[in-house]
C-alpha positions in Angstrom: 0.0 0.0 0.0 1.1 3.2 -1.2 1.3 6.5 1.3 1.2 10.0 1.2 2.4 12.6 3.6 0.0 15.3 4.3 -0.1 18.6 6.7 -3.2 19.9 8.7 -4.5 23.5 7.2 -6.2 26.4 8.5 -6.9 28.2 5.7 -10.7 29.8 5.5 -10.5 32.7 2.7 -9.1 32.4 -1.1 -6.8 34.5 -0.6 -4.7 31.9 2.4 -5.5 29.1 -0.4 -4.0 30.8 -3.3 -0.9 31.8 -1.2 -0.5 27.4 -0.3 -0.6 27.1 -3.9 2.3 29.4 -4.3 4.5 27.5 -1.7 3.9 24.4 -4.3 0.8 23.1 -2.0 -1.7 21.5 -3.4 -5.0 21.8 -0.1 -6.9 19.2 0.4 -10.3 17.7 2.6 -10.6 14.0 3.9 -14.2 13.2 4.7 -16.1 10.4 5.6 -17.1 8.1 8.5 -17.8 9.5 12.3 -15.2 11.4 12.2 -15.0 14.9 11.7 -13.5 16.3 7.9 -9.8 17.3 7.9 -8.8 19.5 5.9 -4.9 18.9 4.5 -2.6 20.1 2.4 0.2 18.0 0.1 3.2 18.6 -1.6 2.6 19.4 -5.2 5.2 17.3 -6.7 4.2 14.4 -4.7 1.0 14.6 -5.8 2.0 14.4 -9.3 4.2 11.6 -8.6 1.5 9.9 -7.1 -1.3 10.7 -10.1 1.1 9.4 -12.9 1.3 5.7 -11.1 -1.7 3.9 -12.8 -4.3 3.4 -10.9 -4.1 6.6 -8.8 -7.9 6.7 -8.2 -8.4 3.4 -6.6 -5.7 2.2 -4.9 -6.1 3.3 -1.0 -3.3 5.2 0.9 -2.3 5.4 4.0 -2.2 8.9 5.3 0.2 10.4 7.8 -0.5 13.6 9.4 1.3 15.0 11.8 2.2 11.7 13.4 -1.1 9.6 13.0 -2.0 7.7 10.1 -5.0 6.6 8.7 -6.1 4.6 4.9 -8.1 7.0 2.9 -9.4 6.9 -1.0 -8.2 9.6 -3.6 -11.6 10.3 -4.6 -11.6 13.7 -7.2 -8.8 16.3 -8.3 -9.3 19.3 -9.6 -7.2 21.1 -11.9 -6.6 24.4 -13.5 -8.1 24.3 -16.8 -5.0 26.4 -18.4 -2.0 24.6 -16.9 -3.2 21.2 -16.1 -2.1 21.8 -12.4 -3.9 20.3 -9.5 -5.7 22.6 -7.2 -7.8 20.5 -5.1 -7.9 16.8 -4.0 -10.3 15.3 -2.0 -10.1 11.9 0.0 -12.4 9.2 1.5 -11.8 8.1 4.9 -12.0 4.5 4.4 -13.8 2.8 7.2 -14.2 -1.1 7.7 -17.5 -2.7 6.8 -18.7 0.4 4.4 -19.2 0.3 0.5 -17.3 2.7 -1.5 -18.1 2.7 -5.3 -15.5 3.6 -7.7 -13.9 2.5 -11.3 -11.8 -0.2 -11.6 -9.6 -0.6 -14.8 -9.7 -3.5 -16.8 -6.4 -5.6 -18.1 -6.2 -7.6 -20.9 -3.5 -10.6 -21.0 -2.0 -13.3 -23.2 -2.2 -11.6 -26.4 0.1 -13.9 -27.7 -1.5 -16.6 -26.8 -5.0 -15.6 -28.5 -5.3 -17.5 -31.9 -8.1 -15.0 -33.0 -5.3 -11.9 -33.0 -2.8 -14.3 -34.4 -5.2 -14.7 -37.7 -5.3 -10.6 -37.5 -8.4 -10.2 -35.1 -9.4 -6.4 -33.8 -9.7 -6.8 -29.9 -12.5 -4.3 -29.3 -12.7 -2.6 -26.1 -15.8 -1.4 -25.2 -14.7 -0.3 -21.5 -11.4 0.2 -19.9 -13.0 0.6 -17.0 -16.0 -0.9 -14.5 -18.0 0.8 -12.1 -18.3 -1.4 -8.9 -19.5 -1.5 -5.4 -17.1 -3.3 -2.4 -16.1 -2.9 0.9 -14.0 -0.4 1.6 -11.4 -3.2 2.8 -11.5 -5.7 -0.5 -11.2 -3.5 -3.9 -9.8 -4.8 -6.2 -6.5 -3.8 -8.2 -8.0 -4.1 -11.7 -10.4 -6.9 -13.5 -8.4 -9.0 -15.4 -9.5 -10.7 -18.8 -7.9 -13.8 -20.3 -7.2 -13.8 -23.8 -5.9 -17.4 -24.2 -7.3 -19.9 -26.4 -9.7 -16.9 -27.9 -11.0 -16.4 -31.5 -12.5 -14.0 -33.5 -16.6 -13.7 -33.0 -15.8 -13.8 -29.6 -17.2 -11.5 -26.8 -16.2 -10.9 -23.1 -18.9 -9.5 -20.9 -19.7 -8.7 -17.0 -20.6 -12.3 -16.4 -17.2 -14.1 -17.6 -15.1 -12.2 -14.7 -14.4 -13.5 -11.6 -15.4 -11.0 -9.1 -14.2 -11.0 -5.5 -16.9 -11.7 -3.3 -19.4 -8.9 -2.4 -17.8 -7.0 -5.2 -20.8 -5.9 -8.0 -21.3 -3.7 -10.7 -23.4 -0.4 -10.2 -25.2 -1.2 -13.3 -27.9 -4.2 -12.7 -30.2 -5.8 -14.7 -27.8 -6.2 -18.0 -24.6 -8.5 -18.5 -22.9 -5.6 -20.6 -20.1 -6.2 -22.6 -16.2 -5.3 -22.0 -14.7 -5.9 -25.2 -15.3 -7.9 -28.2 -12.9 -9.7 -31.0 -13.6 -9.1 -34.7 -12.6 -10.0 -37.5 -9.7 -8.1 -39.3 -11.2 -5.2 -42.1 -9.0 -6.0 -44.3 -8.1 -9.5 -45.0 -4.3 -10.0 -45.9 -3.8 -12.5 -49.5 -1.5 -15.1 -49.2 2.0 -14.2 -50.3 2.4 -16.7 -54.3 5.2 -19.3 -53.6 8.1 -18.8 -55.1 8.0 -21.2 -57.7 4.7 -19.7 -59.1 6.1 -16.3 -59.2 9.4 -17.8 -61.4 6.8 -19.2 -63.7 4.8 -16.1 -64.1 8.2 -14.2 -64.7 9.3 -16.8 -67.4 5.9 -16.6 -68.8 6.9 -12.6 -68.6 9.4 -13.0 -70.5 8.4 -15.3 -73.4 5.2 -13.0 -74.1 7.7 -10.4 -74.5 10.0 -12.4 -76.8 6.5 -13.3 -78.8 5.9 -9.9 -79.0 9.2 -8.2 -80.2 9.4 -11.4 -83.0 5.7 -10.5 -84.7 6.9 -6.7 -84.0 10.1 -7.6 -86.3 7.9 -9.5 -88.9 5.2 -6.6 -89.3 8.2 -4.0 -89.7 9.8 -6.3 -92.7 6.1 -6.3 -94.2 5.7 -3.3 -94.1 9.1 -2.0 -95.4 8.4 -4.6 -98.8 5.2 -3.0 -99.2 6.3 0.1 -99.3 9.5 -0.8 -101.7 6.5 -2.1 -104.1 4.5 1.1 -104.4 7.9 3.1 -105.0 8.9 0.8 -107.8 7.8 2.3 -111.1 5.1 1.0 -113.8 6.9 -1.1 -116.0 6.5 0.0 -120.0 4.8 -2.1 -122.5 7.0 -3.1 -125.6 
């Protein structure tokens, strides 16, 4: 389990927060459970450290503030819509025995081992990520999807991953679909065998051959005919 140090604020105007941003701060709230919201603060580089590991928003952390620590949920960032910097992150307190729902990625393994993608197959993904509900103390990393022994046609939905238990989807009543494998768009032609292609070269060849002898034959024709028309009337005695 990751972790991620964080201060105690007491800023209450815009004016205090804009001046933690300029010290490379980035504040903060963790909420949740009986226990009263904290409001935090957390290094900005840190942060963005953090957010670039995959999986930022669903892995739990433990916090440490000011000598305690306790697990918590990165739960929303905002960011400056000109720079891309953070401004705000908020945290759930994760408490044992609640639900928290958040979005799980999905992984896809043994490509190489799918004879469906071997023939030139499309894998399809229709989501990279799931929804779910689950305790607070059994989320999963990611939802991982077997691509072994699979062929084109085939479809991979809700039902055919192995959940942990009291882990659902937020979306009931339909066995939606993750991904799918179709068929290539454009089908690749054989490549000719090397024998056939000498053949249709030395069939190439004696078409050309062909050609230039009936080219030579027509020229000679024509050159006699010509010699007759030039030759002049013979007199009668």
């Amino acid at each position: 389990m990751n972790s991620i140090e964080l201060s105690l604020r007491n800023t209450k105007t815009k004016g205090e927060l804009n001046l933690l941003r300029l010290e490379d701060k980035v504040p903060g709230i963790i909420y949740g459970g009986s226990d009263e919201n904290k409001k935090v603060s957390v290094s900005k580089k840190l942060l963005k450290s953090l957010i670039e590991k995959e999986n930022f928003l669903s892995n739990i952390l433990t916090a440490n503030i000011d000598g305690k620590s306790e697990n918590v949920l990165p739960k929303e960032i905002r960011y400056n819509t000109l720079s891309d910097e953070p401004l705000h992150i908020d945290f759930q307190r994760i408490v044992k025995g609640t639900n928290v729902i958040l979005e799980i990625p999905v992984k896809f393994i043994n490509h190489e081992k799918s004879p469906g993608l071997k023939r030139g197959g499309v894998l399809n993904i229709v989501r990279r990520k799931v929804e779910l509900k689950c305790l607070a103390e059994n989320i999963p990393g990611e939802l991982v999807v077997n691509l072994e022994n699979v062929d084109i046609g085939e479809s991979f939905k809700i039902s055919s991953i192995n959940l942990p238990e009291k882990v659902v989807p937020t979306i009931q009543g339909r066995d939606f679909v993750i991904a799918t494998l179709a068929a290539p768009t454009v089908i690749k032609e054989p490549e000719k065998p090397s024998e056939a292609t000498e053949e249709a070269k030395e069939g190439e060849e004696g078409a050309t051959e062909v050609e230039a002898k009936a080219g030579e034959g027509e020229k000679k024709d024509s050159e006699k005919k010509d010699n007759e028309e030039k030759k002049p009337p013979q007199e009668k005695k």
